[in-house]
C-alpha positions as a printed NumPy array, in Angstrom:
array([[ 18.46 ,  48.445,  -8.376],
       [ 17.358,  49.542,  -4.918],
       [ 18.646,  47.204,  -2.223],
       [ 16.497,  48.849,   1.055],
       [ 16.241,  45.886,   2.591],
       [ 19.58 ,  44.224,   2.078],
       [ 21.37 ,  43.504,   5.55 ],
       [ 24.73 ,  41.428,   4.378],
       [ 27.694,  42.359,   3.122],
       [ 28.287,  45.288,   0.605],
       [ 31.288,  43.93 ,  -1.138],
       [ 29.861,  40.706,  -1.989],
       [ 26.747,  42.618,  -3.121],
       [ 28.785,  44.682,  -5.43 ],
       [ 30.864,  42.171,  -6.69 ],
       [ 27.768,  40.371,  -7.603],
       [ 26.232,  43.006,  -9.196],
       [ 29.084,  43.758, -11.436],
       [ 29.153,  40.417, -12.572],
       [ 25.46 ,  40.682, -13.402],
       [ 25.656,  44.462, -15.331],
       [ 29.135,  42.265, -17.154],
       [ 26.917,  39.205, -17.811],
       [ 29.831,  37.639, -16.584],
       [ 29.29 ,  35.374, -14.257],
       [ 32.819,  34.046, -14.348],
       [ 33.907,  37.13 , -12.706],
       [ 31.784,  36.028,  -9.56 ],
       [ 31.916,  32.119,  -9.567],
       [ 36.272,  32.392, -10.054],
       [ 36.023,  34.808,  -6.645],
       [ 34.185,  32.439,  -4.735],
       [ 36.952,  29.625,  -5.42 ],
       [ 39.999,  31.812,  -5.309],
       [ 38.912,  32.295,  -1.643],
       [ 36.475,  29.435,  -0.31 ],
       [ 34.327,  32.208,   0.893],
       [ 30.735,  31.931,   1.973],
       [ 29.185,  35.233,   0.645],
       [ 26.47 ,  37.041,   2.805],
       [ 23.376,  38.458,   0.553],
       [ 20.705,  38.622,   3.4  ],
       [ 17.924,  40.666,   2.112],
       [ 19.277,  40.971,  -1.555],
       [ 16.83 ,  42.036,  -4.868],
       [ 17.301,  40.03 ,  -7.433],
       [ 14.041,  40.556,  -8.828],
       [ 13.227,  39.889, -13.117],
       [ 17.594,  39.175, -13.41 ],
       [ 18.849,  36.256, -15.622],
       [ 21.262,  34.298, -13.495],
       [ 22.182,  31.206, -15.395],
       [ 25.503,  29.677, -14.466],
       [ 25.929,  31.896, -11.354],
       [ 27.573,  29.871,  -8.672],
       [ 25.493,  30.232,  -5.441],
       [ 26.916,  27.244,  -3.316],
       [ 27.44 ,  27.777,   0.66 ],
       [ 25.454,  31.344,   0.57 ],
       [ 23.619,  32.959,   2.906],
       [ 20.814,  34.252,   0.272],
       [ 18.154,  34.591,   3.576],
       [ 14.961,  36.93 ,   2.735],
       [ 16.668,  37.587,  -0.847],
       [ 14.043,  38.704,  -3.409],
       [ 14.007,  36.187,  -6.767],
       [ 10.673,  37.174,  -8.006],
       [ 10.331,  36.454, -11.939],
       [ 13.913,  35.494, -11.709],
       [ 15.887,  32.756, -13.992],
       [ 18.176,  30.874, -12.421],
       [ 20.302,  27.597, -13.172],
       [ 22.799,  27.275, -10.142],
       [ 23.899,  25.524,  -7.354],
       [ 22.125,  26.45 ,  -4.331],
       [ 24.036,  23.442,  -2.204],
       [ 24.758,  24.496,   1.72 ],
       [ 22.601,  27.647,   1.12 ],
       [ 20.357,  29.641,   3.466],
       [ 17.27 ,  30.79 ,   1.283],
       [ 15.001,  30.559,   4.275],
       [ 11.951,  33.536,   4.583],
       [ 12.976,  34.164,   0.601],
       [ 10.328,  35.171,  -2.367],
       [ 10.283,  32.539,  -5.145],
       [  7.183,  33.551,  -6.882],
       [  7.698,  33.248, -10.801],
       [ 10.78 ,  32.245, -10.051],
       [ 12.964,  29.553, -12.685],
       [ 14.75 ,  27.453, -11.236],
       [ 14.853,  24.335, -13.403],
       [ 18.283,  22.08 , -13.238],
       [ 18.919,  23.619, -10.447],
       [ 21.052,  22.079,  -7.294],
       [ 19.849,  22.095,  -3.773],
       [ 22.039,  19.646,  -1.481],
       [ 21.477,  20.132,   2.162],
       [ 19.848,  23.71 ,   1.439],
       [ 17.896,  25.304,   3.701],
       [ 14.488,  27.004,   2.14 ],
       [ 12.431,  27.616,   4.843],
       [  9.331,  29.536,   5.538],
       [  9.779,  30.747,   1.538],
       [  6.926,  31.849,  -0.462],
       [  7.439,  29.306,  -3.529],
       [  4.211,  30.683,  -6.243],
       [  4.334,  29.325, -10.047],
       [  7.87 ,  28.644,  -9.667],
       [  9.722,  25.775, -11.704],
       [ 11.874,  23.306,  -9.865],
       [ 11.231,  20.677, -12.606],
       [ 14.547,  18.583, -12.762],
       [ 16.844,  19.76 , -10.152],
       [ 18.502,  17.587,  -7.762],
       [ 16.755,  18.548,  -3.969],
       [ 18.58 ,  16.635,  -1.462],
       [ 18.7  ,  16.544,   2.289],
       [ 16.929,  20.276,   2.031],
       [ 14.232,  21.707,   4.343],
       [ 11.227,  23.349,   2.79 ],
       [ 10.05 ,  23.737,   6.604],
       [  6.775,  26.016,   6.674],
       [  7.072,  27.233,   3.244],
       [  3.847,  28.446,   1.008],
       [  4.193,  26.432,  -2.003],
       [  1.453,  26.78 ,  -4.507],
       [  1.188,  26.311,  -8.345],
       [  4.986,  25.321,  -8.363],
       [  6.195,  22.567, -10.634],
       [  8.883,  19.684,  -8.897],
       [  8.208,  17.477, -11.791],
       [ 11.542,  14.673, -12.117],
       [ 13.183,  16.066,  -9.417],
       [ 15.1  ,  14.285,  -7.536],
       [ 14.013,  15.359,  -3.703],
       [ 15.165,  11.888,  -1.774],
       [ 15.389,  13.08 ,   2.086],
       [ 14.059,  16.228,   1.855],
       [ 11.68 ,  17.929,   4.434],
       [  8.151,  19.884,   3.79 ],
       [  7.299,  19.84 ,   6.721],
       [  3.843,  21.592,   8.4  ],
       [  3.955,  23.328,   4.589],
       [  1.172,  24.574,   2.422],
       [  1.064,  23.005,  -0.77 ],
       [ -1.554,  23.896,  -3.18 ],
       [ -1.986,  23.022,  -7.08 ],
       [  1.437,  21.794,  -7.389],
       [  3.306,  19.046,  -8.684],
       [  5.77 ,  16.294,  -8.191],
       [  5.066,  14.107, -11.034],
       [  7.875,  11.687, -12.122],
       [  9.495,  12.857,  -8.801],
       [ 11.903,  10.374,  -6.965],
       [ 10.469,  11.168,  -2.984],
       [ 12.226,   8.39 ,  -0.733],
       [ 11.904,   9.334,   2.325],
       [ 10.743,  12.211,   1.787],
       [  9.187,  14.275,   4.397],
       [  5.246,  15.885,   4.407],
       [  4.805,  15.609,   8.384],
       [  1.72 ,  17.913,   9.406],
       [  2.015,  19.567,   5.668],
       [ -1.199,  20.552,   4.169],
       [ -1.281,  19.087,  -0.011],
       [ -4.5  ,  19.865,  -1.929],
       [ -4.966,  19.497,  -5.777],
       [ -1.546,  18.281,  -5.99 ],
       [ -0.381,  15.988,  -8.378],
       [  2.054,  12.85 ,  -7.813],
       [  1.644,  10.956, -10.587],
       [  4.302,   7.932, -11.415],
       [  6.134,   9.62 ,  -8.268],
       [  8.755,   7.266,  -5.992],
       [  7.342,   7.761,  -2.614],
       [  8.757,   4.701,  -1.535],
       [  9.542,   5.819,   2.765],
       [  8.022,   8.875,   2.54 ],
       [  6.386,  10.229,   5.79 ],
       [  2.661,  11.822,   5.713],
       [  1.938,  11.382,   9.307],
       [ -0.442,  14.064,  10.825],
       [ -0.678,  15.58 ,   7.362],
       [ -3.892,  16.419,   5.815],
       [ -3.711,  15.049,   2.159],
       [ -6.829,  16.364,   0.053],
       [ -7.621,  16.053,  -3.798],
       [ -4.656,  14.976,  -4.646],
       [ -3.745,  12.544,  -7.49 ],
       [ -1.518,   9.582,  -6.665],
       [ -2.078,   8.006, -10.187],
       [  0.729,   5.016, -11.076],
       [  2.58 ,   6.246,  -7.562],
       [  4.668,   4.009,  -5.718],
       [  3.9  ,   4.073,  -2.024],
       [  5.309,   1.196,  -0.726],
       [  5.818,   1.672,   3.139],
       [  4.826,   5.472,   3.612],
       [  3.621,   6.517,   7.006],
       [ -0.243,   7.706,   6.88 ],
       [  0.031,   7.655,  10.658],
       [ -2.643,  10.033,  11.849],
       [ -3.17 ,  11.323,   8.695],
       [ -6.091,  12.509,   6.681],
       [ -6.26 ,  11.232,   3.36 ],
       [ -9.202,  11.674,   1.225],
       [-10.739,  12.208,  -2.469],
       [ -7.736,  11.327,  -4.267],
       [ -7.222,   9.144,  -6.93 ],
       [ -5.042,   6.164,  -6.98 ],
       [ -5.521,   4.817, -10.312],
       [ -2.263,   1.949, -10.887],
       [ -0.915,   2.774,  -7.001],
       [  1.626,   0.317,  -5.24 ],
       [  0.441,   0.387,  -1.655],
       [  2.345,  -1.836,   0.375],
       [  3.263,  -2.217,   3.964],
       [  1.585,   1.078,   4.656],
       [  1.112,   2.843,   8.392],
       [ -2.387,   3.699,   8.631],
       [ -3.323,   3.64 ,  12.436],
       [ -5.362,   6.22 ,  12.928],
       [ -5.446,   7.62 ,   9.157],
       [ -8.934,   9.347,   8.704],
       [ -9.306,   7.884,   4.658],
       [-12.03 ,   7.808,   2.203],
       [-13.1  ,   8.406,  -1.459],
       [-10.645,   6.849,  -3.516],
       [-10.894,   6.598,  -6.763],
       [ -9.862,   3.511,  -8.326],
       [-10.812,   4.276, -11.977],
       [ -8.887,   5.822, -14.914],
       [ -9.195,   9.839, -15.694],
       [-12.205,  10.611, -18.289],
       [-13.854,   6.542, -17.049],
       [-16.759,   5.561, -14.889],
       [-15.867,   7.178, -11.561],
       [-15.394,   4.123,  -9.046],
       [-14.566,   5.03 ,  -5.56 ],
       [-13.952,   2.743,  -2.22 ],
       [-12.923,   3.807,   1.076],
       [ -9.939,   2.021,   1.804],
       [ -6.444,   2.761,   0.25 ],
       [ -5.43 ,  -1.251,   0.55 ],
       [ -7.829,  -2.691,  -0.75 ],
       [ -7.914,  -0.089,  -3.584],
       [ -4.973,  -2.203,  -5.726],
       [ -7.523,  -5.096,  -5.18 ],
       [-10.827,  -3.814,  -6.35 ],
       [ -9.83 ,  -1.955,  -9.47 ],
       [ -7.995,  -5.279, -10.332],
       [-11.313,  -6.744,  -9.848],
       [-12.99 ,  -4.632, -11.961],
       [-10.624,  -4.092, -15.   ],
       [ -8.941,  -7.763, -15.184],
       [-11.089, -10.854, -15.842],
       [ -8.605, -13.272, -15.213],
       [ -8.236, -11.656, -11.968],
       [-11.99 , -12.428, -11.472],
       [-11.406, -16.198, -12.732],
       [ -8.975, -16.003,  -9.861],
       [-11.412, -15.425,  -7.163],
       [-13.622, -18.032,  -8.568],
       [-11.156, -20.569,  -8.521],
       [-10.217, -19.77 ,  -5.308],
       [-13.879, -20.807,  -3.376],
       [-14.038, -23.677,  -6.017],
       [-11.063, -25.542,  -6.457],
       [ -8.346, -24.7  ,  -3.574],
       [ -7.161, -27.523,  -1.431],
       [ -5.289, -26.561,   1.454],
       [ -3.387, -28.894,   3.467],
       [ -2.007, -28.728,   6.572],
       [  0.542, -31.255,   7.952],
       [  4.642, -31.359,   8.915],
       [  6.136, -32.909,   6.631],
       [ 10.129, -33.996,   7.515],
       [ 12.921, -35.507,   4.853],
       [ 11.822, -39.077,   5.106],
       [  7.666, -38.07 ,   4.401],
       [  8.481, -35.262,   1.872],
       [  7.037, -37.787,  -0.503],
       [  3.87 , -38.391,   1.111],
       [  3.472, -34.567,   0.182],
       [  4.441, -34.206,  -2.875],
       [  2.634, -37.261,  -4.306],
       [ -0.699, -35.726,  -2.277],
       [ -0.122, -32.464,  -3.625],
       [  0.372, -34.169,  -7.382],
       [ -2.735, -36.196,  -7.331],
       [ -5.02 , -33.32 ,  -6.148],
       [ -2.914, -30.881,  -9.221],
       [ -4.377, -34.296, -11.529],
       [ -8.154, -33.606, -10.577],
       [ -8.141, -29.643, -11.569],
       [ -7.387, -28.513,  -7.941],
       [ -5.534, -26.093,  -6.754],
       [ -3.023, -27.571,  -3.69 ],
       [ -1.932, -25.053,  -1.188],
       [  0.789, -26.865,   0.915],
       [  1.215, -24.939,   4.6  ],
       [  4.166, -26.928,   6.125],
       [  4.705, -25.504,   9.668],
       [  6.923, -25.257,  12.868],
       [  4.464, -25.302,  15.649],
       [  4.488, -21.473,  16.965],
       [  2.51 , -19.013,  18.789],
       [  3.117, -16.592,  15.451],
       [  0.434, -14.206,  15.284],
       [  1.025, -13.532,  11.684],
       [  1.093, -17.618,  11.198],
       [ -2.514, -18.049,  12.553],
       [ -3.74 , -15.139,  10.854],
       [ -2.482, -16.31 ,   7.516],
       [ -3.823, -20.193,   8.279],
       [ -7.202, -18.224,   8.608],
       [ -6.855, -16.267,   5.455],
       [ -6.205, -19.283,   3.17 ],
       [ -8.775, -21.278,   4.93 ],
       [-11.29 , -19.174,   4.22 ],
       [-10.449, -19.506,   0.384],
       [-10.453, -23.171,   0.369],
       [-12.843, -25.449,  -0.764],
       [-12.07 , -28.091,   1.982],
       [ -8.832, -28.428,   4.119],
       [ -6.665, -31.948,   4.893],
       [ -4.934, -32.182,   7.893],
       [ -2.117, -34.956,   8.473],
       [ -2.668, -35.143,  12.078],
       [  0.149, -38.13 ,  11.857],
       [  3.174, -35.761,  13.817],
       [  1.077, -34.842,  17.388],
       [  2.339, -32.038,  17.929],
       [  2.133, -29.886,  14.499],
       [ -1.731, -28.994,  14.023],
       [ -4.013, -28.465,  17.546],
       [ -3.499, -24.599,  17.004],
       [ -3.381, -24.24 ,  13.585],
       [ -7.476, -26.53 ,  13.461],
       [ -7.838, -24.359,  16.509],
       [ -8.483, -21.564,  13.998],
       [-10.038, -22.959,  11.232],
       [-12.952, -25.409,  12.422],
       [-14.781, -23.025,  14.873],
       [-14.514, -20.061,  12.32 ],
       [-15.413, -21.792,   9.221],
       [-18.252, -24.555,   9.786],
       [-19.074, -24.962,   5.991],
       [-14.862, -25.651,   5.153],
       [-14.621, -29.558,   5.302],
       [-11.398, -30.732,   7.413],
       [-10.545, -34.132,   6.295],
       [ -8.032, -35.629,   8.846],
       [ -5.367, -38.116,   7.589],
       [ -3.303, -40.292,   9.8  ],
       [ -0.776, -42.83 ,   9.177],
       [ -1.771, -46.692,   9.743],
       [  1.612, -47.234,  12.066],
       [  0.866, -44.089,  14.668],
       [ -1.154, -45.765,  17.851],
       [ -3.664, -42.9  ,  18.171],
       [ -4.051, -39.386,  17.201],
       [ -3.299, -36.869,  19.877],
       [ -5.398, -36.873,  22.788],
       [ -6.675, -33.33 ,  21.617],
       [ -8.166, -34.418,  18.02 ],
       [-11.425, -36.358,  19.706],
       [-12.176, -32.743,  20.677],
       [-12.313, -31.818,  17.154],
       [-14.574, -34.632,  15.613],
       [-17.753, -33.383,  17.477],
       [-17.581, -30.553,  15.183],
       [-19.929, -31.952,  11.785],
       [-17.294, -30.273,   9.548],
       [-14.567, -32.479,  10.518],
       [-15.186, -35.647,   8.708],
       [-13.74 , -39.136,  10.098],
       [-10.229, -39.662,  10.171],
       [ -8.419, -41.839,   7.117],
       [ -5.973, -44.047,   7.783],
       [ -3.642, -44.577,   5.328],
       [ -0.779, -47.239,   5.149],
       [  1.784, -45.889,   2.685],
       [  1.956, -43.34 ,  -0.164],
       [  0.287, -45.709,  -2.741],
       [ -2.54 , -45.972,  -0.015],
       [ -3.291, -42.982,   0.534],
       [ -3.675, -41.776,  -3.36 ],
       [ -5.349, -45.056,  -4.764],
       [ -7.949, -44.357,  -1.724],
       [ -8.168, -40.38 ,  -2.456],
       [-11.177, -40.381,  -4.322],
       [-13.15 , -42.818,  -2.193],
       [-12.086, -42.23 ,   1.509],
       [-11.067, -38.242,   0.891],
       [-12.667, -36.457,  -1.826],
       [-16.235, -38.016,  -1.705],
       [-16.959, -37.66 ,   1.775],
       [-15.62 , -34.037,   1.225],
       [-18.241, -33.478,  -1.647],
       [-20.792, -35.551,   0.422],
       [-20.311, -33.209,   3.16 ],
       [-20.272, -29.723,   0.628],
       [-23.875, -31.497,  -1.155],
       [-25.618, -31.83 ,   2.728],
       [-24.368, -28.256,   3.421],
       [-25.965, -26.863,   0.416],
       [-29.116, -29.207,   0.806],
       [-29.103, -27.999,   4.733],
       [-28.886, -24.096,   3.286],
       [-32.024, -24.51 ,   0.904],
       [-33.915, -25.841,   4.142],
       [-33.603, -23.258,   5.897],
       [-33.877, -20.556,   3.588],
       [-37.419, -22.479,   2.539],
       [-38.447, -21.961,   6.85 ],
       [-37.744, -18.473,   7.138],
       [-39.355, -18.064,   3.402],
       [-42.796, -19.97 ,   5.153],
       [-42.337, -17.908,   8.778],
       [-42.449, -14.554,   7.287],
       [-44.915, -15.871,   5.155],
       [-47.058, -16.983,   8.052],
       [-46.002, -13.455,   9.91 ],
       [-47.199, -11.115,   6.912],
       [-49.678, -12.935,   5.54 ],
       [-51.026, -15.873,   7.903],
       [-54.647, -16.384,   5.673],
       [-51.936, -17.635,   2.517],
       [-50.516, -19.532,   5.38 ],
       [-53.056, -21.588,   6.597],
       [-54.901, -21.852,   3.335],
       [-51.087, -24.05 ,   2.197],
       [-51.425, -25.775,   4.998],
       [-55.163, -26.98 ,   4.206],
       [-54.573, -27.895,   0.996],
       [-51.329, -29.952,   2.217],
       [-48.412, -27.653,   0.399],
       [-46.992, -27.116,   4.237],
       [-46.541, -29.846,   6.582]])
């Protein structure tokens, strides 16, 4: 075989060969322990060979030609950086801190080796298949990678910084860590992925389909995203813009009881806001089991008072599903932020304040608050038998009162506009409802 471009060492080379012409490749693999040695084959051609069970651990294999070459070996500690990998087989292969970079990787197979800790740095990687491979920690980065796969693949934190993937598949693939920041990610098929806490940082992500994705805890400032599609292979397409809230809208549209779910949630969700120590735990839980007894659904947010962003922000979010909000005002200092965020924002969500009979006054602050229609008059109530016996009189009617004048107040003024751009478009119909006495 001609060998013009090999640059290593001639006596490894040979060795190696003999082996090969042998099909022995004991007679290589028992020289390599006998002496610990690191064998140079920079530049070797070992184009259309057979090579299963050759050992090529800690070996400088730089710019080698494996072109239509089988292999099943252990690449571990190995330089194969600036090599030719098209048509190569490598399947069950081992690749432990190896070094592949700037390789031209074309309809190779990979498909169940174990890739650790290796750098596929600048590589051309097209039509190759890393299906099940196990490629935890590895690096592809600023790497073309076209019409490949990495199916089944276990990819924790698992580098594709500045990479560019296209037509790529990683279906049921562990991305769980992985790192796409400043990568441009295009056509590529995430289907029943897990990519819990991968950086999109910078990123480009677009017309990929994320059918069954876990999507948690992802970095997206400044990801450039759109066209996902949410819908099974060979369905309706259905596509939304938005990687998180993909999860949520094909949930929407393929489970009815997660529909039911959304209902309930503007219909029957109480939330209640209070701090509620050892000695009034039961005041709680005999609130929280009366409103369970009339088909509600009790959302208890027992607090520290704290400047927490994430604790306003996720008073606001279950606000905004409630039906109507109580607020035990009856420990001063527990609730001005927390109403602080709700009753400005939501002016249709009912705050009924309850206070215990024995406290002098609500805070100072709370008179602030009843100016606002939505907050309804304080209750006092003397004890836990109080409070529930009065619940549907003093708490939950005034709430519904409230909800019925809201609704009533809506018609109204739908019915105005309705009549002004009535009288705007068409002011003879106007006046000739107002003759006959149909407008006021």
């Amino acid at each position: 075989m001609d060998q013009q471009y090999f640059v290593g060492n001639k006596e490894d080379l040979e060795l190696l060969l003999h082996a090969i012409d042998k099909n022995d490749p004991s007679i290589w693999n028992d020289w390599k322990r006998s002496g610990s040695v690191s064998p140079n084959l920079e530049g070797i051609d070992l184009s259309n060979k057979v090579l299963h069970g050759f050992n090529f651990e800690n070996t400088n294999l730089q710019s080698a030609n494996l072109n239509n070459c089988k292999i099943t070996s252990n690449f571990s500690f190995s330089n194969l950086n600036h090599s030719n990998l098209k048509n190569t087989f490598l399947w069950r292969s081992i690749f432990i801190e190896t070094t592949i970079m700037g390789a031209t990787i074309h309809n190779s197979e990979f498909s169940n080796s174990r890739i650790q800790a290796s750098d596929f740095s600048i590589s051309d990687i097209r039509n190759a298949k890393f299906d099940s491979c196990d490629l935890e920690d590895t690096c592809f980065l600023e790497c073309e990678i076209h019409f490949t796969s990495f199916q089944n693949a276990f990819l924790l934190q698992t580098s594709f910084k500045k990479s560019h993937c296209s037509s790529t598949s990683f279906m049921n693939a562990n991305l769980k860590h992985a790192n796409f920041s400043w990568a441009r990610i295009i056509d590529c098929d995430f289907t029943s992925a897990i990519l819990n806490s991968v950086n999109l940082c910078n990123a480009t992500l677009k017309y990929c389909r994320v059918y069954g994705v876990a999507a948690w805890d992802l970095n997206l400032d400044n990801c450039r995203q759109g066209n996902f599609i949410v819908s099974k292979e060979n369905e309706p397409v259905v596509s939304v813009d938005d990687i998180d809230v993909s999860q949520f809208i094909h949930l929407l549209i393929s489970n009815h009881k997660i529909r039911n779910v959304i209902n309930t949630t503007t219909s029957k969700v109480a939330l209640i806001l209070g701090r509620f120590y050892k000695e009034r735990k039961i005041i709680l839980d005999h609130l929280h089991g009366e409103l369970r007894k009339k088909g509600m659904v009790p959302i208890i947010f027992d607090f520290d008072p704290s400047q927490n962003r994430d604790l306003t922000e996720t008073v606001q979010i279950l606000a905004s599903m409630s039906k109507f909000v109580i607020a035990d005002i009856t420990d001063a200092k527990s609730i001005p932020q927390e109403l602080s965020h709700i009753v400005p924002f939501f002016p249709s969500i009912p705050v009924q304040p309850i206070l215990l009979a024995t406290e002098k006054a609500e805070y100072s602050m709370f008179e602030h608050w009843l100016k606002f229609n939505s907050v309804l008059p304080i209750f006092y109530y003397e004890d836990k038998d109080h409070l529930i016996d009065s619940m549907e009189k003093f708490i939950l009617q005034p709430i519904e009162d409230f909800k019925d004048q809201e609704a009533n107040a809506s018609k109204a003024k739908k019915q105005v506009r309705k009549l002004e751009e009535l009288k705007r478009n068409d002011p003879v119909e106007y006046q000739k409802l107002k003759e006959k006495g149909y407008i006021l």
